[in-house]
C-alpha positions in Angstrom: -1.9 -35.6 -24.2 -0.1 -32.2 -23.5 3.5 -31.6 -23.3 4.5 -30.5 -19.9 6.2 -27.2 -21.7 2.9 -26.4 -23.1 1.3 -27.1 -19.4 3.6 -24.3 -18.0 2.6 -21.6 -21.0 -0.8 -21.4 -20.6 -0.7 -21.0 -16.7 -0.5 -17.2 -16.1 -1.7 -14.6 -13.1 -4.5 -12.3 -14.1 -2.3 -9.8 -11.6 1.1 -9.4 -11.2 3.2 -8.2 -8.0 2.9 -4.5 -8.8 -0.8 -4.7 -9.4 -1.1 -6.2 -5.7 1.3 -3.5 -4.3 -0.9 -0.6 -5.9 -4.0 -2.4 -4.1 -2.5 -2.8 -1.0 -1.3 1.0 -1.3 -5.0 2.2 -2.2 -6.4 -0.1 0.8 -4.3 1.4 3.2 -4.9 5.1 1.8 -8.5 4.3 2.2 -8.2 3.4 5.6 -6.3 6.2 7.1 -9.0 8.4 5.0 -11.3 6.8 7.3 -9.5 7.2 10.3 -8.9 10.6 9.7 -12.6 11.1 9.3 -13.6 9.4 12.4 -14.3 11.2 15.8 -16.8 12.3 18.0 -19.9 13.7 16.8 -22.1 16.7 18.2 -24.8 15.8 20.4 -28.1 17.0 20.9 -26.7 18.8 24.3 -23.6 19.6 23.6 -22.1 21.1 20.2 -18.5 19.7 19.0 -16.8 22.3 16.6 -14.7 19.6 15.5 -16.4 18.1 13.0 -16.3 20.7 10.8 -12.3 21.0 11.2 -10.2 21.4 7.9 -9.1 17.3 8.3 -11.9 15.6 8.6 -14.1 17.3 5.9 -11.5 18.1 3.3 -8.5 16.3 3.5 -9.4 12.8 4.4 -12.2 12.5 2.2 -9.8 13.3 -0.7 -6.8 10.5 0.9 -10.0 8.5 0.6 -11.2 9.2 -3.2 -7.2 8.8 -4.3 -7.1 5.6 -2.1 -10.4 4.3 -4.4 -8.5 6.1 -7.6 -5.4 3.9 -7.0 -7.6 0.8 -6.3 -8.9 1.2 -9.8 -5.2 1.9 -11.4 -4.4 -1.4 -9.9 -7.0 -3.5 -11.2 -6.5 -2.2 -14.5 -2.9 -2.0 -14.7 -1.5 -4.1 -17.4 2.8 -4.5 -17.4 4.7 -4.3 -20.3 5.9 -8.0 -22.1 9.4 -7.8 -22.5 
């Protein structure tokens, strides 16, 4: 039979607060990436010059790409034992 001590030592999180924080952080950047990339398309009668506009084609695919970055920083974040 374990000691109750020993019962409380070898539970542990595989993530800790910050590593939960940093995923929340890169799952919200992804999501306004998205946002910022969505709008109306061109159709076959009428041409939208929008989709090609600075925003949607280079800056919220790279708030995307650091969202999924900072997803990965999270996972693999380990903090320091005191």
């Amino acid at each position: 039979m374990k000691h109750p001590e020993t019962k409380q030592k070898e539970r542990y999180a595989l993530m800790e607060a910050k590593n939960w924080l940093i995923l929340l952080l890169g799952s919200l950047l992804i999501i306004v990436g998205y946002l910022l990339m969505y709008g109306e398309g061109s159709t076959l009668t009428a041409y939208n010059p929008d989709i090609f506009a600075p925003l949607r084609i280079r800056i919220a695919p790279i708030i995307c790409l650091s969202g999924y970055l900072l997803n990965v920083v999270g996972i693999l974040w380990v903090a320091r034992k005191k």
